[in-house]
N, C-alpha and C positions, 0 to 999 in steps of 0.2 A: 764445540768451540765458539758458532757464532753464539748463539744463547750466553756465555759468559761475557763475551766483546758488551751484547747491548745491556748485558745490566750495570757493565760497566758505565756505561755512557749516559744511561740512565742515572744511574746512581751520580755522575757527578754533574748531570743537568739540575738535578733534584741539590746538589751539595749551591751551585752555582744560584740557582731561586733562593736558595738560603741567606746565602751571604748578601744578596741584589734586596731583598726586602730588609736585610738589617744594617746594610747600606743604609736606605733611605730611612731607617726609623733613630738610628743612631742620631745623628743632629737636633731633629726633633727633640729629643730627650734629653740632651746635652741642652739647648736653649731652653725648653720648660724648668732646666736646674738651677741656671742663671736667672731666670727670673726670679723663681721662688727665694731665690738668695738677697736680690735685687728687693725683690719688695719687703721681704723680713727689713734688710738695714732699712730701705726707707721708712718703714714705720718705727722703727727704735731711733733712728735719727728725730723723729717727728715727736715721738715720745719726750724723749732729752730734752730738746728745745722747748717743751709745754710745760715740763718739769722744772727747768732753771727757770722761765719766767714765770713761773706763778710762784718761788719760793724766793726767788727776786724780789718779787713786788711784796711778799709777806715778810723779806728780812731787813727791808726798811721799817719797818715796824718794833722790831726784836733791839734788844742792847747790844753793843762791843761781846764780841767773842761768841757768837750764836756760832754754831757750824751744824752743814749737814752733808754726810757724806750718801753717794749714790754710787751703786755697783752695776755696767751694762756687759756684757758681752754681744759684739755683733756677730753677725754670719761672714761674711766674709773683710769689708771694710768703715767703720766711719773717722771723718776728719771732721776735727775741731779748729775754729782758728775765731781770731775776733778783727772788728774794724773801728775802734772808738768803742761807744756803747756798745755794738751790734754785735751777739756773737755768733758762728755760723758751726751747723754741725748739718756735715752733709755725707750722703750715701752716694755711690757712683754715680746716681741718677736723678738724685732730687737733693735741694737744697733747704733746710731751714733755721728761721732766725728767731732770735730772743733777745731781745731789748735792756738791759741792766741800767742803772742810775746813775754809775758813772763809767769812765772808758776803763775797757780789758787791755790787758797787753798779754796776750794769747798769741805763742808762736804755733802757724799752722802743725795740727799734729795729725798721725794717723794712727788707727787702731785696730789691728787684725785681730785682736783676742783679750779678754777679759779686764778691762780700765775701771779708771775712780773717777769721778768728779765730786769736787768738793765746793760749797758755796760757804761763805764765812765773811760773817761781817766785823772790820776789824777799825779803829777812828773813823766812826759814821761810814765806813764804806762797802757794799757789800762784794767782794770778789767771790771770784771763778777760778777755780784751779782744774787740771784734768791730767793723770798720769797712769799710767799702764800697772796694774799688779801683779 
């Protein structure tokens, strides 16, 4: 009868180191997940914004009615919104800008899953569109 008592006690010292190391690795692993999500948006954020301005500055160039539509999906979130020229598309944790020719009127948006951005230049002017698909 004692021999059973200590494997018991064994057995749930051994259950107790179990749960105590997956205590502490559990956060760990919860925070390496948010990063990796974290930095995904921020480079698709970084992306968008190198993308509208360099097709910015190529659709001053182009005629009335040029368009070109782009497809993103982020990881968990990006916002778009504009200030005048300056349009802003930012990840949790980083922000980036793209400069256009004339002012946006870009109501802040956000976007958990699969968007459009459309640029299109319509009487000499080239707009920004952005809506969820």
């Amino acid at each position: 009868m004692r021999q059973r008592g200590q494997s018991s006690l064994e057995f749930l010292l051994l259950l107790l180191g179990f749960f105590s190391a997956f205590a502490i690795i559990l956060p760990a692993i919860s925070y390496s997940m948010e990063a990796f999500f974290d930095a995904g948006d921020s480079a698709l954020a970084k992306q968008i914004a190198e993308t509208v301005q360099e097709k910015a500055s190529f659709f001053e160039f182009l005629g009335d009615g040029s368009k070109e539509v782009f497809e993103f999906v982020p990881a968990r979130k990006i916002t778009i919104s504009s200030e005048g020229k300056i349009v802003f598309f930012a990840s949790p944790s980083q922000t980036f800008e793209a400069i256009l020719g004339e002012g946006q009127n870009l109501q802040r948006q956000e976007f958990t899953k699969k968007f459009v951005v459309e640029i299109e230049k319509s009487n000499g002017i080239v707009g920004l569109r952005a809506y969820s698909k």
